[in-house]
N, C-alpha and C positions, 0 to 999 in steps of 0.2 A: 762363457763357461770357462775357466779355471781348470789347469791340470796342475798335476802334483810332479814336483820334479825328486829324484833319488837317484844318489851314485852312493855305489861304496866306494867312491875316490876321496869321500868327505865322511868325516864321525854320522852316527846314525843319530837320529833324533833322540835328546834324553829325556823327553816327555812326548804328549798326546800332539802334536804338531808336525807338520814337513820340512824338509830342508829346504823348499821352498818351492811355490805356485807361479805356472805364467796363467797373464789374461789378455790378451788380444796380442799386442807386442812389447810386453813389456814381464819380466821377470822381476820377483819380489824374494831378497831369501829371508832367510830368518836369522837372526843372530848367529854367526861362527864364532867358538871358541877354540882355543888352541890344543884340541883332543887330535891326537895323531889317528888318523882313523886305522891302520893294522894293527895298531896294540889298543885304540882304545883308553887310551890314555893323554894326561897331560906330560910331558914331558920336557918339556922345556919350562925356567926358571926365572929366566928377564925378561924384560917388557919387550925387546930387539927380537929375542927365538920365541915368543908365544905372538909378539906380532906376524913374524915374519909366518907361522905356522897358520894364523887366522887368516894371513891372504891369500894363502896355498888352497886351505878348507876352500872360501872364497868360490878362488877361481874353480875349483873342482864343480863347485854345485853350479855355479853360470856356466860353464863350459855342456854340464851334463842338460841345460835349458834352452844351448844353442847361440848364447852369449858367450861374455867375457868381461875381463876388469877395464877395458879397453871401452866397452859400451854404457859402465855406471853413468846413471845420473843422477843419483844422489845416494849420500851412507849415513848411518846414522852410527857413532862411536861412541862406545862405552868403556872411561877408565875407572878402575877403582883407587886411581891418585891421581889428581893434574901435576904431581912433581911428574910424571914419567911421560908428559906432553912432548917435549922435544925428541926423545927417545920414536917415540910413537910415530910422531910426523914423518925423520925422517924414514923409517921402513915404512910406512904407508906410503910418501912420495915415491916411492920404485916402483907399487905396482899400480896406483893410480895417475898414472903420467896424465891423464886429460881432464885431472883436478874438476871431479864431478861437484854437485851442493853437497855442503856436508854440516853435517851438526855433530859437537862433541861433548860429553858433559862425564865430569865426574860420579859415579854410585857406590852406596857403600858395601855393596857386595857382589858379586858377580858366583854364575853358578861353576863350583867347586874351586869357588877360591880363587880363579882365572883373575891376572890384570888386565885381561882385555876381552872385548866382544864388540863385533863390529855387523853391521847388516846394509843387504845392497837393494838400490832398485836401479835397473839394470833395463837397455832397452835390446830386443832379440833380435 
C-alpha cells in the first residue's frame, strides 16, 4: 500500500496528484518546479536559481518521506533547452553528490513556463 507524502516545505500540487508516494522502501516524487513555496511563486530567472530552487523543493518533499537527495536512485530531468545543460549539471552536481541514474531530455514546454523540472526516486 502506498502513502501520500505532503510538506508545506515544498509548492503544493498544481494539479489532481501528490508531491509524492512511498511504497515499501522506496519514495517516488513528482516533478519539482522551481515554485518558492511561501509566496507560491516562480521567482527566480536562470537555469542556476530555478535549478538551485527545484533541489531545495526536492529535498523538502524527500526529507518530509524520511529520505533525502543523499538516498536518490534515479531522476528523471526535464529542460526546456539543452543550451542550459552545463548550467544544469553543475547545480545538480551539489546536491546529488552519489550521482544516482539519471535520464535527461529536452521539452518544449514546461508548466508555467519553468526551464526546469526535475523528479526523484529515492530509496527511505
Amino acid at each position: 500500500m502506498s502513502n501520500v507524502i505532503h510538506t508545506d516545505n515544498a509548492p503544493a500540487a498544481i494539479g489532481p496528484y501528490s508531491q509524492a508516494l512511498t511504497l515499501g522502501n522506496l519514495v517516488f516524487t513528482s516533478g519539482q518546479i522551481p515554485i518558492v513555496p511561501a509566496s507560491g511563486q516562480v521567482e527566480a530567472t536562470t537555469i542556476t536559481e530555478q535549478t538551485e530552487q527545484v533541489c531545495k523543493n526536492l529535498s523538502a518533499v524527500l526529507e518530509a518521506a524520511g529520505s533525502s537527495l543523499e538516498k536518490a536512485i534515479k531522476t528523471t530531468c526535464f529542460l526546456s533547452d539543452m543550451a542550459d545543460f552545463a548550467a544544469f549539471n553543475e547545480v545538480y552536481a551539489k546536491y546529488f553528490v552519489n550521482k544516482p541514474a539519471r535520464s535527461c531530455v529536452a521539452v518544449k514546454t514546461l508548466p508555467k513556463n519553468v526551464l526546469v523540472e526535475v523528479e526523484v526516486i529515492a530509496e527511505i
